[in-house]
C-alpha positions, 0 to 999 in steps of 0.5 A, spaced: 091 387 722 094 387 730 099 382 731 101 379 738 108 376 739 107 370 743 112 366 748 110 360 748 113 353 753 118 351 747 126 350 747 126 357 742 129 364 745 124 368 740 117 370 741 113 368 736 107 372 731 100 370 730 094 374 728 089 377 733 082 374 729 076 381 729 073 380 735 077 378 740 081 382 744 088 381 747 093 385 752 100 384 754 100 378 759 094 374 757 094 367 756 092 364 749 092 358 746 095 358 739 098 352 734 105 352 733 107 346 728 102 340 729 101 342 736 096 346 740 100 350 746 098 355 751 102 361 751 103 368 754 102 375 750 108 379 751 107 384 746 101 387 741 103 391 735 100 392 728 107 390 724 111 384 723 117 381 719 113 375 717 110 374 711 101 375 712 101 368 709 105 364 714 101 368 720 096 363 724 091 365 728 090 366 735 085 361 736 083 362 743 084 367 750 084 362 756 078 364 760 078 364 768 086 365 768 087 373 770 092 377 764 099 377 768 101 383 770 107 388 768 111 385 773 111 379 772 112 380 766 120 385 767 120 379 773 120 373 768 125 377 762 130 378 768 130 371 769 130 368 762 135 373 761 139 371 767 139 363 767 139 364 759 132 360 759 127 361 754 121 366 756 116 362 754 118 357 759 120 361 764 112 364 764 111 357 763 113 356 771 108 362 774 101 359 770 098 355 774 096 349 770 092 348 764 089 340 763 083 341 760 081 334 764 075 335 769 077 338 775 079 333 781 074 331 787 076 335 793 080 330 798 078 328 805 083 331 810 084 327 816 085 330 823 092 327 826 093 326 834 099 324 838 096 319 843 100 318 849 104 311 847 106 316 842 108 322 846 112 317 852 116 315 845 118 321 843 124 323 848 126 317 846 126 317 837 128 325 838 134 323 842 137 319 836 135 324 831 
């Protein structure tokens, strides 16, 4: 059985085992989403390995690998250690930081940019506002 050690966005200083389901392939640096108490949760995975200290039958599983957000690479993952290690912040939140979000809402209509312009009553005013400031 292959287990992946997960770091997920909770207050715990330990990364946390789950079961990798056949068929589904995960790497170091992935992104997962697995269950942890109640909650469903987005993690990163920072190790795979075939042993673990916890029991087969408390293992869940991992239920899904994100699709469209690229695995983290190695460097990023020594960068977010050092940074867990140097503000002694717990590594799944300090990974947490470096993912873009993951809301499951649909995507936001694109904004209308609106083009500016210094009108000339504005640019005889600006000496004036630039010498207070």
């Amino acid at each position: 059985m292959t287990i992946a050690r997960v770091a997920l966005p909770v207050a715990a200083h330990t990364a946390f085992d789950y079961w990798v389901p056949a068929g589904l392939e995960v790497g170091c640096g992935q992104l997962v989403r697995v269950v942890l108490g109640r909650r469903a949760l987005a993690g990163v995975v920072v190790a795979v390995g075939d042993a673990t200290e916890v029991p087969g039958d408390r293992l869940q599983p991992i239920r899904e690998v994100v699709a469209g957000v690229p695995p983290l690479p190695p460097d990023v993952l020594a960068l977010a250690e050092f940074v867990a290690r140097y503000y002694q912040e717990p590594p799944g939140l300090v990974l947490a930081q470096m993912l873009p979000p993951l809301g499951r809402a649909a995507p936001r209509a694109p904004v209308a940019v609106i083009a500016l312009a210094l009108t000339a009553e504005g640019r005889a005013a600006l000496p004036a506002l630039l010498a207070r400031a």
